[in-house]
C-alpha positions in Angstrom: 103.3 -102.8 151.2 104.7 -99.4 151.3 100.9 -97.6 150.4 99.2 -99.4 153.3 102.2 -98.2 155.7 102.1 -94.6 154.8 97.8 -94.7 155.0 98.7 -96.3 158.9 100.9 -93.5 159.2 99.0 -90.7 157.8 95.5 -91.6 159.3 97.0 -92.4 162.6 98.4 -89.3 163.2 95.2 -87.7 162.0 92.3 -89.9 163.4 92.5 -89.4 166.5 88.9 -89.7 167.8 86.1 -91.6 166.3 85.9 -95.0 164.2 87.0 -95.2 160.8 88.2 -98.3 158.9 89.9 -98.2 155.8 90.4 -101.3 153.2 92.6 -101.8 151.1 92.7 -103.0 147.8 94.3 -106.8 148.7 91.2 -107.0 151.9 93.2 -105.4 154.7 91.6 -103.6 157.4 93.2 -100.7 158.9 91.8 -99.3 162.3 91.7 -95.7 163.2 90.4 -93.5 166.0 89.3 -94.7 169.9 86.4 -96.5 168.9 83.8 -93.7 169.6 80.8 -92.9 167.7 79.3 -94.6 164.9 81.2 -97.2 162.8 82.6 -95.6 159.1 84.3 -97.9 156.5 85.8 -96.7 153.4 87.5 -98.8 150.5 89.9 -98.5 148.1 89.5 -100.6 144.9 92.8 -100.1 143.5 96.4 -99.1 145.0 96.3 -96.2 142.6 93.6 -94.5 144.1 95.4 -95.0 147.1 98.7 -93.3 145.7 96.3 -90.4 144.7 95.4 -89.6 147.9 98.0 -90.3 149.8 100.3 -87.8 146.9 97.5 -85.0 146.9 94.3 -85.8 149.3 92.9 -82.4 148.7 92.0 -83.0 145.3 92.5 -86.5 144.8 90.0 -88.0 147.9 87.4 -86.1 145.5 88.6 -87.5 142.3 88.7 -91.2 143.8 84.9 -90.9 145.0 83.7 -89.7 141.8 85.3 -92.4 139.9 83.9 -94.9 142.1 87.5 -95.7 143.4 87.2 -94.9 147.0 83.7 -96.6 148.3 81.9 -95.9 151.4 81.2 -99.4 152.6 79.6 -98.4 156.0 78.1 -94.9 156.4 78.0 -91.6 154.0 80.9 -89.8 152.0 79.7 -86.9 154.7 80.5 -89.1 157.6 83.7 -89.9 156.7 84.6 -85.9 155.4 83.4 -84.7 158.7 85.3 -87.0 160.5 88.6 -86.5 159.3 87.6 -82.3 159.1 86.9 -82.7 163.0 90.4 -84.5 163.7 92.4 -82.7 160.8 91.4 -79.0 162.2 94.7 -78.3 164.2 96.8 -80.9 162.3 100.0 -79.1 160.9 100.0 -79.3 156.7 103.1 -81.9 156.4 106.2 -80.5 154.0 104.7 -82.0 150.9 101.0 -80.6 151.5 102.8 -77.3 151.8 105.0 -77.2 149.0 101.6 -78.1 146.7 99.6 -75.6 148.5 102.5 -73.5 147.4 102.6 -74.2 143.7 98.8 -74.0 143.2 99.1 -70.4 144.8 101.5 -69.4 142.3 98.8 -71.1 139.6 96.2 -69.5 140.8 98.0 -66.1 141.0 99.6 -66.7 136.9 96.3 -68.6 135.1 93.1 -67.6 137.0 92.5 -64.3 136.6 88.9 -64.2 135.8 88.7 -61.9 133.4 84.9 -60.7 131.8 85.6 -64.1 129.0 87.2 -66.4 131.6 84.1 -64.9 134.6 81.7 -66.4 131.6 82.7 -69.4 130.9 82.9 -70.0 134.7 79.7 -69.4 135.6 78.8 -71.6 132.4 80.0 -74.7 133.8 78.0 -74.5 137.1 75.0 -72.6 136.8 74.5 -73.6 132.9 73.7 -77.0 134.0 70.2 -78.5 133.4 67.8 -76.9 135.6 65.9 -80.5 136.4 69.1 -81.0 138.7 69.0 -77.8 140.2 64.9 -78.6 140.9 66.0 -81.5 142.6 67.2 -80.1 146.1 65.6 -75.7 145.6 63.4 -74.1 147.5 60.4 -73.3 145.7 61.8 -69.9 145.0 65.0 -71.3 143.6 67.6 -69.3 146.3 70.9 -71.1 145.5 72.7 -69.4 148.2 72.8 -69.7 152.3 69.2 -69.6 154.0 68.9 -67.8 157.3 67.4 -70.8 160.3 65.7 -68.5 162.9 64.7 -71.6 165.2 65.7 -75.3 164.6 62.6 -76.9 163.1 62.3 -74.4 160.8 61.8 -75.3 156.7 64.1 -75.1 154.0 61.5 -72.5 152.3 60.5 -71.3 155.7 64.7 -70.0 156.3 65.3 -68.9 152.6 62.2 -67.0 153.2 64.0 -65.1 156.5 67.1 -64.7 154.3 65.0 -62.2 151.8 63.3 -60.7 154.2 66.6 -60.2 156.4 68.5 -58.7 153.8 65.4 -56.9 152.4 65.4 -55.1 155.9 68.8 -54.3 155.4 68.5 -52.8 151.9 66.0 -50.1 153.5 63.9 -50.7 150.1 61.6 -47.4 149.4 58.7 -46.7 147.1 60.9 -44.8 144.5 63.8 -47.3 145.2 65.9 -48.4 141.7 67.5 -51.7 142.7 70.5 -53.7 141.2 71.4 -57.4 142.3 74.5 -58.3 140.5 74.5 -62.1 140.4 70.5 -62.2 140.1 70.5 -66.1 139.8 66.8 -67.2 139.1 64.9 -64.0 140.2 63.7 -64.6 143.2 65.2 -62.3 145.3 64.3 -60.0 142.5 60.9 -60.7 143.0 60.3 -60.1 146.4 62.2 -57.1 146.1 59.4 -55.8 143.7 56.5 -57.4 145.4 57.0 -57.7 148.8 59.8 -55.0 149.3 58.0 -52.7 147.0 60.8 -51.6 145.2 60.1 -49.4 142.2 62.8 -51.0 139.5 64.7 -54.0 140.1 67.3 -55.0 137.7 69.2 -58.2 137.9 72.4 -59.3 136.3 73.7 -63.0 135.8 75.9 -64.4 133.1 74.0 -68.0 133.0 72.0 -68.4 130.4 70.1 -70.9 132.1 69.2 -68.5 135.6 68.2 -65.6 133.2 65.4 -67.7 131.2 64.2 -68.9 134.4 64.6 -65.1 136.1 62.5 -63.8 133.5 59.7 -66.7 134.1 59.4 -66.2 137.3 58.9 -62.1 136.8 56.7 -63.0 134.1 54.8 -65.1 136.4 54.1 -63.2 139.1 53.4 -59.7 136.7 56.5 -58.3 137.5 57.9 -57.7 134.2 57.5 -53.9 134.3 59.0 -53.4 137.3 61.5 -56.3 137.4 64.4 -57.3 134.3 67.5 -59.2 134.0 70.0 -59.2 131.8 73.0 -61.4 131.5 76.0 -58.9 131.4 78.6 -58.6 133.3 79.1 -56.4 136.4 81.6 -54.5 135.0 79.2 -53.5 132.1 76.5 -52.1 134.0 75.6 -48.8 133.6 73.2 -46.7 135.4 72.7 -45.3 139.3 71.0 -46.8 141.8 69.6 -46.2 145.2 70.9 -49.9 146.2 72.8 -52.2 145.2 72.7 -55.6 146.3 75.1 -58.9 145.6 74.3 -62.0 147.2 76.8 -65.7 146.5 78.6 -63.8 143.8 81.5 -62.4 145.2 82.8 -65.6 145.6 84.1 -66.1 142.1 85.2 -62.5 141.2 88.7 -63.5 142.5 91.4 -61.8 144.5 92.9 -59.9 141.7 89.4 -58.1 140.9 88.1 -57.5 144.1 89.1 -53.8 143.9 87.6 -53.6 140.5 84.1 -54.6 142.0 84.1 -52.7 144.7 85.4 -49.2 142.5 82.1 -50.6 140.3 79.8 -50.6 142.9 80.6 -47.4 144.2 80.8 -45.8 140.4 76.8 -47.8 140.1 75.4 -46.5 143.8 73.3 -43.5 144.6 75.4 -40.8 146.6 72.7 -41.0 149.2 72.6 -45.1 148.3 72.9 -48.7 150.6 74.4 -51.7 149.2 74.6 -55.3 150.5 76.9 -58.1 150.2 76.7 -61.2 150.9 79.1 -63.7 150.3 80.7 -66.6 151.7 83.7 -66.1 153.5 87.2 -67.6 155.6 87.6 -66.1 159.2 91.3 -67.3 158.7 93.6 -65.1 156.7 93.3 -65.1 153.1 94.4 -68.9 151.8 93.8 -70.8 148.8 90.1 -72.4 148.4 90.2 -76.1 148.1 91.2 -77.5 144.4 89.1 -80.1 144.4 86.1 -77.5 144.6 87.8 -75.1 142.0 88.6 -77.9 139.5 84.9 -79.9 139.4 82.6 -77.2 141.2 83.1 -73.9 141.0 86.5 -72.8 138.8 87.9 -69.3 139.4 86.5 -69.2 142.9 88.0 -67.6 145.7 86.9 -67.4 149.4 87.7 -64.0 150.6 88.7 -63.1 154.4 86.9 -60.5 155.9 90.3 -58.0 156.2 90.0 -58.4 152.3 86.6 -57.5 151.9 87.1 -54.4 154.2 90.1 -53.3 153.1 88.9 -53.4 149.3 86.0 -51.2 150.2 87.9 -49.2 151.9 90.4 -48.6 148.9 87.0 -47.6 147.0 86.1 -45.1 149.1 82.9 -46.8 150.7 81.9 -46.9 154.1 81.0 -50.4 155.8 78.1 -49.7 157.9 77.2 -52.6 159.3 78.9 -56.6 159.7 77.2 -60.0 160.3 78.4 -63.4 160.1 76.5 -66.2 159.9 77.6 -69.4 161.4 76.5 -72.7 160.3 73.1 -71.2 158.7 75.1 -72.4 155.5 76.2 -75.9 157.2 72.2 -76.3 157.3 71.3 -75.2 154.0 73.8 -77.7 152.4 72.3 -80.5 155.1 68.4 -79.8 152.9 70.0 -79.4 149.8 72.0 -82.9 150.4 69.0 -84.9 152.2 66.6 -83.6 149.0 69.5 -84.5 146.2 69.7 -87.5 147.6 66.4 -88.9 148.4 66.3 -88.0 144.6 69.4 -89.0 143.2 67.7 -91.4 140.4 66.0 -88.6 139.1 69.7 -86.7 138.9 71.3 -89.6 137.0 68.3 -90.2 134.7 69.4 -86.4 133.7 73.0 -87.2 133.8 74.9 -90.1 135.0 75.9 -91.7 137.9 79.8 -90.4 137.7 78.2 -87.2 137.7 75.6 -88.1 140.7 78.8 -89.1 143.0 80.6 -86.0 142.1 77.7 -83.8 143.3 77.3 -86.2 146.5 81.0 -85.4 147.3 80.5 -81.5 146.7 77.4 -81.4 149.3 78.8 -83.4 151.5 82.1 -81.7 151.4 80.9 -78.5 151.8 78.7 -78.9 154.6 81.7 -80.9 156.2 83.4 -77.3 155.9 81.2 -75.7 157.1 80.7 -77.1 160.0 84.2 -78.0 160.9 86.3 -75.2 159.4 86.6 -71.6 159.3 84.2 -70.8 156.4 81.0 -68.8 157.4 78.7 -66.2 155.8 79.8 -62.5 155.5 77.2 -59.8 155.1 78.5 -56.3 154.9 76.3 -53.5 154.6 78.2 -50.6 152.9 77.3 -46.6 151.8 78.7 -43.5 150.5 78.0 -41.5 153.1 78.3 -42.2 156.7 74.9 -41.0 157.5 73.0 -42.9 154.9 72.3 -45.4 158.0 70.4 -45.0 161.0 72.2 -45.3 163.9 71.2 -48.0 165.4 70.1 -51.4 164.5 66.8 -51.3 165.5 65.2 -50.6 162.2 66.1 -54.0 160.7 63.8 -55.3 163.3 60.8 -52.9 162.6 61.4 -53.2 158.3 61.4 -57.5 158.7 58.1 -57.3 160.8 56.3 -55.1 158.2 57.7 -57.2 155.5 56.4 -60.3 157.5 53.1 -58.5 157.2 53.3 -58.0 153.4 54.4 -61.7 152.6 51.6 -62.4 154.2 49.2 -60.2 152.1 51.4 -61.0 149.0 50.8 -65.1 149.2 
């Protein structure tokens, strides 16, 4: 049939190394790779999930999985992504791949604009899910965002841990120090900020109604309500100075046509004298579109910005970076503990939901941490000021500020 002869031809020029066997729908077995490494079997159950992705493989491989259409007979959904990541890397995009590319980039540029209404209803259909899910595969302290792995061995709540206290150093928090985190998620950060950090004032800002009840919990909790509130408002709404500012797995979804817009926001919100922080997932490529099946099911309106965008933004704003670090496969890690812990609970997930929904989120994980690993997407943190001398000059204070705030954790617990 023509569908099996175009999957030979596709995944033969692809699959180069490896094993991966593919079935199709009338019980044929198709062999790629040289027969290295462990054995991976996928199956089709009908030709039109084979159509799909042979037509659109980007968002359709996805689509297939969640439906329960493409079937991993031997191994994981994150073997098999990894694999063809790993032989794909340097392949060429064919003529129809980039005419699609193409068409979505003109989509994007026309429909997602992410306005304060369209930014809302975003966030809303991610991080407005039911928080049991999210409790699944968290560290205690709820940090939906790349943990920082100082050795190997280390914990999931040991490395999201090192991540406050790394950025915390960072931040140079003082006594008298008026904080604001846009994209507060579920406080935690927030927390430590007031606690351990001793930051005077610490506000947060999230537009999930979910992450704010939780936020103000966990503040409650720990008898940080004083010192600690949230809000859910926009960015763009806050008012208010502060001596730092600090935004951490948000910058992701306030797309390409509003990065100027944040950045002219954060500058108009920060002490003249004041140190912000941003972290945020990033492409070391030039900019490019992110992948659609991510922006259709995971996270719509998001946007992976290169690091010449970031830069050039803040520069347009009239902010100094001050400092650059990029973290490389910290995140490929995190997804690893969040994956293992979803699924060594994934009855628990579709007694919440379903078990559509339970493949979808087993694709996304998987996916991800594919990418990270095998593709140019890593962790940017840029630390950026007013003035150029609101920084020491050298680096060695990070050092000095995470040992005392190793100290203080320690008194703190």
């Amino acid at each position: 049939m023509l569908a099996s002869f175009l999957l030979r031809r596709g995944l033969g020029s692809v699959i180069v190394t490896g094993r991966l066997d593919i079935v199709t729908p009338d019980g044929r077995r198709l062999s790629f790779g040289d027969g290295s490494g462990p054995p991976l079997t996928a199956r089709f159950a009908d030709w039109g999930a084979v159509w799909a992705v042979l037509l659109d493989p980007d968002l359709r491989t996805g689509e297939m999985f969640t439906d329960g259409r493409l079937v991993m007979d031997q191994g994981e959904i994150y073997d098999f992504l990894r694999l063809v990541m790993a032989n794909g890397h340097d392949a060429p995009a064919g003529r129809w791949e980039a005419i699609l590319d193409r068409l979505r980039a003109i989509a994007a540029a026309l429909f997602h604009r992410n306005e304060k209404a369209d930014s809302r209803r975003n966030v809303e259909r991610h991080y407005d899910l039911d928080d049991r899910l999210y409790a699944l595969f968290l560290d205690p302290d709820w940090q939906y965002s790349c943990a920082y792995f100082e050795h190997p061995d280390q914990s999931l709540a040991e490395a999201q841990k090192a991540k406050q206290r790394h950025i915390a150093a960072k931040l140079m928090i003082e006594p008298e120090s008026r904080v604001l985190d846009i994209g507060c998620g579920w406080g935690g950060f927030d927390c430590y900020l007031a606690r351990v950090a001793g930051a005077a004032e610490v506000l947060g800002v999230t537009l999930s109604t979910e992450q704010i009840h939780g936020a103000q919990a966990r503040a409650e909790a720990r008898g940080l309500a004083g010192r600690v509130r949230f809000r859910i408002q926009d960015y763009r709404e806050v008012d208010g100075v502060f001596d730092r500012i600090v935004s951490i797995g948000m910058f992701e979804h306030v797309g390409r046509a509003h990065y100027d817009e944040f950045f002219r926001t954060a500058k108009a919100r920060l002490d003249r004298d004041g140190v912000m922080l941003l972290h945020t997932i990033g492409s070391t490529e030039t900019p490019d579109l992110t992948n659609p099946w991510i922006t259709k099911y995971i996270f719509p309106g998001g946007c992976l910005p290169s690091l010449s965008e970031i830069v050039a933004s803040a520069e347009r704003a009239d902010l100094i970076v001050t400092d650059v670090e990029v973290w490389r496969l910290h995140y490929a890690e995190t997804l690893r503990a969040w994956r293992e812990a979803f699924m060594a609970r994934r009855d628990e997930a579709a007694a919440i939901y379903d078990e559509r929904f339970c493949r979808m989120w087993e694709f996304y994980l998987a996916f991800a941490e594919a990418a990270f690993r095998q593709e140019e997407i890593v962790v940017f943190q840029v630390q950026l000021a007013r003035r150029i001398e609101s920084v020491p000059l050298t680096r060695d204070y990070m050092a000095v500020a995470k040992a005392e705030l190793l100290a203080r954790e320690r008194t703190a617990d």
